[in-house]
C-alpha positions as CSV (number, residue, x, y, z in Angstrom):
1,X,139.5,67.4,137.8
2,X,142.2,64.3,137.9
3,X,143.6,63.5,141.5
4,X,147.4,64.6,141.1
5,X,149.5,61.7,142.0
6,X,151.2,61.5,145.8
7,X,154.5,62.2,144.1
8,X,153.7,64.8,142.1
9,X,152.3,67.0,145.0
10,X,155.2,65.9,147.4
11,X,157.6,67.4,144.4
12,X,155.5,70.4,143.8
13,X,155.9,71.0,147.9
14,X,159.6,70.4,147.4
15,X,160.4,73.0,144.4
16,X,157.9,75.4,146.1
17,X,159.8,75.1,149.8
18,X,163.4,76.0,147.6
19,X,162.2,78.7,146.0
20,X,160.7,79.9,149.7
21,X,164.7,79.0,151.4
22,X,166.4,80.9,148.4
23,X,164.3,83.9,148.6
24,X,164.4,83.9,152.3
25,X,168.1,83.8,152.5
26,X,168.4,86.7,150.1
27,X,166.1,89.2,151.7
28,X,167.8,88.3,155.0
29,X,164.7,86.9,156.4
30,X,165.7,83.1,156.8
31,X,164.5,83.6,160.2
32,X,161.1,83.9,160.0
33,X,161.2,80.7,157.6
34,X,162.7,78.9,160.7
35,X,159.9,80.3,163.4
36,X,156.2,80.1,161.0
37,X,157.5,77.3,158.4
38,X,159.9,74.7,160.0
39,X,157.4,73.7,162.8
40,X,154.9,72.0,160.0
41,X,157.6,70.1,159.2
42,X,158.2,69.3,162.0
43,X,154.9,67.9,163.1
44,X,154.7,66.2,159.7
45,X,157.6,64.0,161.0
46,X,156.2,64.0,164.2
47,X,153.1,62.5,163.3
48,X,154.9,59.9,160.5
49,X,156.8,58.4,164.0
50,X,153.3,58.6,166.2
51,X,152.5,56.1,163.7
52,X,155.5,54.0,162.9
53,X,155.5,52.4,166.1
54,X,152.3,51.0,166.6
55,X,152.6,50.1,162.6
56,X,155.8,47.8,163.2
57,X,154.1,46.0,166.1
58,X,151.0,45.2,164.4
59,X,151.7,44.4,161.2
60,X,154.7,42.4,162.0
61,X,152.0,40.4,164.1
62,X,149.6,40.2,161.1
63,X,152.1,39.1,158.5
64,X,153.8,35.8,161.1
65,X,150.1,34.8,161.9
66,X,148.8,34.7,158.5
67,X,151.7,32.5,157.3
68,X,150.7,28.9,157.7
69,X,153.4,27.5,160.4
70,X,156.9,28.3,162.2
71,X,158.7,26.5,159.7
72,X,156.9,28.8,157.2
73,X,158.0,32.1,159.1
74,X,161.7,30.6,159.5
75,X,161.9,30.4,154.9
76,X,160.9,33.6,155.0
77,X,162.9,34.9,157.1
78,X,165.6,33.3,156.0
79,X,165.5,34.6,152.3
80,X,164.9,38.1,154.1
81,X,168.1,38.2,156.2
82,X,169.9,36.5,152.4
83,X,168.7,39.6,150.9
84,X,169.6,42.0,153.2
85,X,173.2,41.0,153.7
86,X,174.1,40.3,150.0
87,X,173.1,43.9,149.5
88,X,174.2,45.3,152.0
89,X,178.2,44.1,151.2
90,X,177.9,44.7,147.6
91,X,176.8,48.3,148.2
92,X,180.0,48.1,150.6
93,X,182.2,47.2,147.9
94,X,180.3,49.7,145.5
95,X,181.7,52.5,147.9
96,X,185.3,51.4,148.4
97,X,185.6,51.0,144.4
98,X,184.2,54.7,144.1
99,X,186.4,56.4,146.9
100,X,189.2,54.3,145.8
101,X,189.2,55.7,142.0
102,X,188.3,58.8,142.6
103,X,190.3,59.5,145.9
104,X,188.6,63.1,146.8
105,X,190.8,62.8,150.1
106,X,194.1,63.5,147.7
107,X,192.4,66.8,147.3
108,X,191.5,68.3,149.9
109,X,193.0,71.4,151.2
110,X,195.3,70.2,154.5
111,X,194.4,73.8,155.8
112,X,190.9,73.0,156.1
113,X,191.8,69.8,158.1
114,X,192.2,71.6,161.6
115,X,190.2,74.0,160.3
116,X,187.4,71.3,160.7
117,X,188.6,70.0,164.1
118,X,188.0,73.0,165.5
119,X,185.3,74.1,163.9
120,X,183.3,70.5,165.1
121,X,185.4,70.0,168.4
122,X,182.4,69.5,170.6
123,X,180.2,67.3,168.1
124,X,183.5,65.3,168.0
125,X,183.9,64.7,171.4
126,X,179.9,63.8,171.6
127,X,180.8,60.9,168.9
128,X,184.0,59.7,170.5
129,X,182.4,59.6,173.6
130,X,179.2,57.5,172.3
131,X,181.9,55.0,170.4
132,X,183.6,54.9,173.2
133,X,180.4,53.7,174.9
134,X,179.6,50.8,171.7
135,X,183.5,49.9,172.0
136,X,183.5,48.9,175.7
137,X,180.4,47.5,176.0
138,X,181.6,44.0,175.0
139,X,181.0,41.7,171.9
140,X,177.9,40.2,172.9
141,X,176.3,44.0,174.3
142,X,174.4,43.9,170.8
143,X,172.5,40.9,172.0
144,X,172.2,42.2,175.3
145,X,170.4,45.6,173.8
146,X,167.9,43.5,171.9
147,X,166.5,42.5,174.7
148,X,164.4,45.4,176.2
149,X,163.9,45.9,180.0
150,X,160.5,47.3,179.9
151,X,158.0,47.3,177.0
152,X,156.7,50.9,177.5
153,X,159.9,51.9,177.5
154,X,161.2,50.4,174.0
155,X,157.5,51.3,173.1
156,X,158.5,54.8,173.3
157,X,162.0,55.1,172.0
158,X,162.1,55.3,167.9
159,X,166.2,54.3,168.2
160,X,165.1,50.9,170.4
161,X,162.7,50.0,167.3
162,X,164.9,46.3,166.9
163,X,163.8,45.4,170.4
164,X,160.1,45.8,169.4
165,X,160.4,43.8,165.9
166,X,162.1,40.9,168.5
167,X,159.0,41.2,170.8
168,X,156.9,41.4,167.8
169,X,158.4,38.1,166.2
170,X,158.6,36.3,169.4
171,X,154.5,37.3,170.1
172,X,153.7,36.5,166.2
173,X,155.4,33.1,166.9
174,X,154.0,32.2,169.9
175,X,149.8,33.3,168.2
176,X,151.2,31.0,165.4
177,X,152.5,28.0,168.1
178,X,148.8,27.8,169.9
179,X,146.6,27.3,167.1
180,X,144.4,29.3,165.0
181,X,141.2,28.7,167.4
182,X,142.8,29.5,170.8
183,X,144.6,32.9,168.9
184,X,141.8,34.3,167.0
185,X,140.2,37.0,169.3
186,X,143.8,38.2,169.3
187,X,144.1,38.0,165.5
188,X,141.3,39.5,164.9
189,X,142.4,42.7,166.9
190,X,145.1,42.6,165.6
191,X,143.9,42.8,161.9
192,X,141.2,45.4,163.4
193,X,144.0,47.6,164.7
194,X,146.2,47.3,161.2
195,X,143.2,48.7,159.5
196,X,142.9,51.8,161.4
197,X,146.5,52.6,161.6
198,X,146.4,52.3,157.8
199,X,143.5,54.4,158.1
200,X,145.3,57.1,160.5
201,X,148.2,57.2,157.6
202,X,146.1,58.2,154.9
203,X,144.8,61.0,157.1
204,X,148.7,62.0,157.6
205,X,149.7,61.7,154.1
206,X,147.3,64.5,152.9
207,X,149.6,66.7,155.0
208,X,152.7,65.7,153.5
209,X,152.9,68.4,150.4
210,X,153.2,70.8,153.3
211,X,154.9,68.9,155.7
212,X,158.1,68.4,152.5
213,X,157.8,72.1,151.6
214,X,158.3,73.4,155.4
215,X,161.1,70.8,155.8
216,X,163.1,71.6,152.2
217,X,162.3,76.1,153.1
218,X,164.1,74.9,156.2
219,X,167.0,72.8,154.8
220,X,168.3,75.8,152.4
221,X,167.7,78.5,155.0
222,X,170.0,76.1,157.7
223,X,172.6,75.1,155.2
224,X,173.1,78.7,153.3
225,X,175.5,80.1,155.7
226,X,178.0,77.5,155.5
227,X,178.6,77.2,151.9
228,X,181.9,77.5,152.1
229,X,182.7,74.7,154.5
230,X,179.9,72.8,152.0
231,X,183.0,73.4,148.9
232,X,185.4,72.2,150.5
233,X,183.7,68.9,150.6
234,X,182.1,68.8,147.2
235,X,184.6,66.5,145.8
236,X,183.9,64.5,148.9
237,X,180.1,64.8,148.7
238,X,180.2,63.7,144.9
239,X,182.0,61.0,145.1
240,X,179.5,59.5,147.6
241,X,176.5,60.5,145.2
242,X,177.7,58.6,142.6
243,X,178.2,55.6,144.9
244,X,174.5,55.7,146.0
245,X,173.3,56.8,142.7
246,X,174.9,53.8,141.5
247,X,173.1,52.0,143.8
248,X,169.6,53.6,143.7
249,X,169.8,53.8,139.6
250,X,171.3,50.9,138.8
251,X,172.0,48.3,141.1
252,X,168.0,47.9,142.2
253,X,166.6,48.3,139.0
254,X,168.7,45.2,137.4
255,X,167.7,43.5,141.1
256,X,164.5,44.1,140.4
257,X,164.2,43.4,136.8
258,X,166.2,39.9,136.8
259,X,165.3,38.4,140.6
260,X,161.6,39.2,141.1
261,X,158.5,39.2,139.2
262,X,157.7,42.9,139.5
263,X,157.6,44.8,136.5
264,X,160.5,47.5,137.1
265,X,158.1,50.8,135.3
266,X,155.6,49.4,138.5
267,X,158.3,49.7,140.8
268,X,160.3,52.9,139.9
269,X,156.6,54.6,140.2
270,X,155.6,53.0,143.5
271,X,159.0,53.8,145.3
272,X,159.4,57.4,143.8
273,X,156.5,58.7,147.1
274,X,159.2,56.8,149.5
275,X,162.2,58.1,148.1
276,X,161.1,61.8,148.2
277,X,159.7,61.1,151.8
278,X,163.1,59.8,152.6
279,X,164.9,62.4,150.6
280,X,163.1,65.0,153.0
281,X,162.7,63.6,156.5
282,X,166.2,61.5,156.5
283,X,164.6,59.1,158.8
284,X,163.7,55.5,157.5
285,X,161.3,54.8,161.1
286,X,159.3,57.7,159.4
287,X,159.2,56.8,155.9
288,X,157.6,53.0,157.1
289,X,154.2,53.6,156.8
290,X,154.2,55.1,153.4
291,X,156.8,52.6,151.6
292,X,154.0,49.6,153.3
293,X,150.8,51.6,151.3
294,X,153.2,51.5,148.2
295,X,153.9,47.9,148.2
296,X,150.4,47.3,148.6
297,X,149.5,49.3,146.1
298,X,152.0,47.2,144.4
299,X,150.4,43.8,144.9
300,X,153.2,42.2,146.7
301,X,151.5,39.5,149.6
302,X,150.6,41.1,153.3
303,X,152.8,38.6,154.9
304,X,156.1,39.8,152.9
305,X,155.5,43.0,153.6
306,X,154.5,43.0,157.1
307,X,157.6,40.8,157.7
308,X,160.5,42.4,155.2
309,X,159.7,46.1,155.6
310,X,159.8,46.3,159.4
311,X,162.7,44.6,159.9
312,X,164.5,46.5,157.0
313,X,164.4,49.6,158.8
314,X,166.9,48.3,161.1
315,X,168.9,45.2,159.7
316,X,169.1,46.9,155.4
317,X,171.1,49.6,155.6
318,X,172.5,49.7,152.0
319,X,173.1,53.0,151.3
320,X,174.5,53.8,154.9
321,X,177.2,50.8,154.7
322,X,177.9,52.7,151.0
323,X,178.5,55.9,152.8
324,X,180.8,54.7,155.7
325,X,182.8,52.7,153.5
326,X,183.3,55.9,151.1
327,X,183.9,57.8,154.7
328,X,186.2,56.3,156.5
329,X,188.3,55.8,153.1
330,X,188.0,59.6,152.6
331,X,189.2,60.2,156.0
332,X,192.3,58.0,155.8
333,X,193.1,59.7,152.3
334,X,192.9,63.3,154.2
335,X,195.1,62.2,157.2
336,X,197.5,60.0,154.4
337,X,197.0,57.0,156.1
338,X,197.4,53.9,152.8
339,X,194.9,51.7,154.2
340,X,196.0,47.8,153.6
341,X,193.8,45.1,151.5
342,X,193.4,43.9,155.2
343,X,192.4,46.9,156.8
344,X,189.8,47.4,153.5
345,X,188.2,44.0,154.1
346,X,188.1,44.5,158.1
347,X,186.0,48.0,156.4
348,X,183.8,45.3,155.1
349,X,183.3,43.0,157.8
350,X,182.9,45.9,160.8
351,X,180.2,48.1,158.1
352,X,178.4,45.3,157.4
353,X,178.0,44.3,161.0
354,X,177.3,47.7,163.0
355,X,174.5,48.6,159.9
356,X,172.6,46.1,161.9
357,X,170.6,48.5,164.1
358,X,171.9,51.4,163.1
359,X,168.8,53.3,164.3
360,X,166.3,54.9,161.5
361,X,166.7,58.6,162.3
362,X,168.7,61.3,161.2
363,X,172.2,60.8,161.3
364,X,171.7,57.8,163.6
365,X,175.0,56.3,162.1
366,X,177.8,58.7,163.3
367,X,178.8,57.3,166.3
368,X,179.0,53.8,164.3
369,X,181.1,55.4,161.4
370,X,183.1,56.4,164.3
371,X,183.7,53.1,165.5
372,X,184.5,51.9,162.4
373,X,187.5,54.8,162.0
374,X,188.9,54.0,165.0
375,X,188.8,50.1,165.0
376,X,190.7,50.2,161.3
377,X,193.7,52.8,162.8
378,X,192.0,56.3,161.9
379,X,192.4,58.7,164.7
380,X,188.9,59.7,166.0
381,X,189.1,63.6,165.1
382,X,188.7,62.8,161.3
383,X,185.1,62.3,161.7
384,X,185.2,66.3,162.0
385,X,186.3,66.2,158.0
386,X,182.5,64.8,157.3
387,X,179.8,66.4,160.0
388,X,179.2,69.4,158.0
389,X,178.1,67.1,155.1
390,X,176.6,64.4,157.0
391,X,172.7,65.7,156.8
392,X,172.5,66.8,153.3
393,X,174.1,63.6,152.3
394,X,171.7,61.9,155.1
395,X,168.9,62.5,152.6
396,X,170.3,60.6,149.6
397,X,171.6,57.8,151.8
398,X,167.8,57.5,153.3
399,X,166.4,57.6,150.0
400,X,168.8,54.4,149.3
401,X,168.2,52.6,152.3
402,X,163.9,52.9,151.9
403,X,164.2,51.9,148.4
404,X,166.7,49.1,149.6
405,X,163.8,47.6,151.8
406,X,161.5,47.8,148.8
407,X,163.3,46.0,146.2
408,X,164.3,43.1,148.9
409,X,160.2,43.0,149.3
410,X,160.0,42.5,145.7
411,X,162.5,40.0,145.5
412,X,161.1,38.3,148.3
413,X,157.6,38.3,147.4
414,X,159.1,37.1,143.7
415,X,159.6,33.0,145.8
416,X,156.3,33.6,148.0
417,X,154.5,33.6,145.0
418,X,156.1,30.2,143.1
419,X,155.6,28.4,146.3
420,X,151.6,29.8,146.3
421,X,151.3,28.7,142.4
422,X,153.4,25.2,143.2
């Protein structure tokens, strides 16, 4: 019998675990989904992030030292960071042109505004409190918090995962600087311990059928109760589909299809695995290791992806810029606060610039989007409008960001390979 496709299992486990949160919710007996189903989920993830560090570290370190020089790494990096930001304003502009023509903040019930602040009063104060923490720390604290104090410690922190890719540059660099002889015991550790981790993650992706079917039974059982606060923001919630849709549907395919020399069928049917991982875990650290075995699969160079994927996980956040953007215009709308052309540009400028790392977990950009209301004029309490839908949206707007770092690996790859065949 045929080997069903990883995508076609990890959607069987996802139509399987709805059917389990539906039926659980009406026979009353959500709980027992959360105490015997949500843990395999749970270690699914658990064992996607095991990995995702050691993956970053090493195969950012294999992909610099097999490029030929610095001046080499430098291009590529370059074009990477080119990418990245071109993308990530245009998916910025994609959101203010949504919220602004369909303005979902003009409907929404002004009884269900302090409705919402008090029903979120505590996570609201946890947000101010950690933008309040970004704000003060000074303009060059970003730079500062690059720079890791101890290695074991950013080793073992998922949210510090830009520190490592700087350690891991600054290493690859420095294996590149000595000279193949003097570097090659390391190297070839190095491409030793690539292997096995690849290795490891092909043992961790037979699991993932379950692992997506204990994470989706959970999702319906955890959301079911609050469907009415989940109405109230429909309007809110669809106009930010559409602007990732957009995005995911349209934008990337034309990318793809006009700026790189991958077929866009090939594409759509490598990144569908990633997008359903992303859809389900909402964390892009944990979606790494399986969007790398797609591009491979793929046929795009070692060094492009070793080099653009890591690094994407932090710097390309498309689909979260899209969402603050949509956010913070949907908040001012709510409150009736007519943002200016000035104000809607500084939305530009400050989105584009905190998406840079934003960490790769779930929700990790609240206490950004926070930052970002307050720094245009939007009192701080109207992120309490947009918690509830924050985590089911969270999965869309991973699934955007994972396919974001894909298509910039195929665009990439699309100038690595003319320079090869020069």
């Amino acid at each position: 019998m045929k080997k069903l496709p990883l995508y076609i299992t990890i959607l069987i486990g996802m139509a399987l675990g709805t059917v389990l949160g539906f039926a659980a919710v009406s026979g009353g007996c959500g709980h027992l989904v959360t105490d015997w189903v949500k843990p395999w989920g749970t270690i699914f993830i658990r064992m996607l992030r095991l990995v995702a560090v050691p993956l970053v570290v090493v195969s950012l370190i294999s992909g610099i030292t097999n490029l030929s020089d610095v001046k080499h790494l430098s291009r590529l990096g370059l074009k990477t960071l080119g990418v990245y930001l071109t993308t990530t304003v245009f998916a910025i502009f994609i959101g203010l042109i949504v919220v602004n023509a369909i303005q979902p903040g003009n409907v929404f019930p002004r009884e269900k505004t302090e409705e919402f602040r008090s029903h979120y009063e505590q996570a609201v104060e946890q947000r101010r409190a950690d933008a309040q923490e970004v704000k003060s720390s000074g303009p060059l604290q970003f730079v500062v918090d690059v720079i890791p104090e101890n290695v074991v410690q950013a080793a073992g922190d998922n949210t510090a995962m830009l520190q490592l890719i700087l350690l891991s540059i600054v290493f690859g660099v420095a294996m590149v600087a000595v000279g193949k002889e003097k570097s090659a015991p390391v190297k070839n550790l190095i491409e030793s311990l690539n292997g096995i981790i690849l290795k490891i993650i092909g043992y961790v992706m037979k699991f993932a059928p379950l692992g997506v079917f204990a994470l989706m039974a959970d999702l319906v059982v955890s959301f079911a109760g609050d469907s009415d606060l989940l109405l109230a923001l429909g309007y809110y919630a669809l106009t930010v589909v559409i602007g990732l849709v957009f995005i995911l549907l349209v934008c990337y395919p034309l990318i793809v299809r006009f700026f790189s020399r991958t077929k866009l069928g090939d594409y759509m049917r490598a990144v569908l695995p990633v997008q359903l991982l992303a859809f389900t875990s909402c964390s892009s650290a944990a979606c790494l290791p399986v969007n790398m075995e797609q591009m491979r699969k793929l046929g795009l160079p070692h060094n492009v992806i070793s080099f653009v994927l890591p690094t994407g996980i932090t710097i390309n956040m498309n689909g979260t810029s899209c969402y603050h953007a949509i956010a913070t215009v949907f908040v001012a709308q709510v409150m009736g606060i007519d943002l200016t052309l000035t104000q809607m540009l500084s939305i530009v400028v400050l989105t584009t610039v905190s998406s840079i790392g934003t960490p790769g977990i779930p929700s990790g950009g609240m206490a950004i989007l926070m930052l970002v209301l307050v720094s245009v004029g939007i009192p701080a309490e109207g992120i309490a409008l947009i918690i509830a839908m924050d985590r089911p949206l969270d999965m869309l707007i991973t699934a955007v960001n994972v396919s974001g770092d894909a298509m910039a690996a195929c665009v990439v790859s699309a100038g690595e390979t003319d320079r090869r065949q020069a």
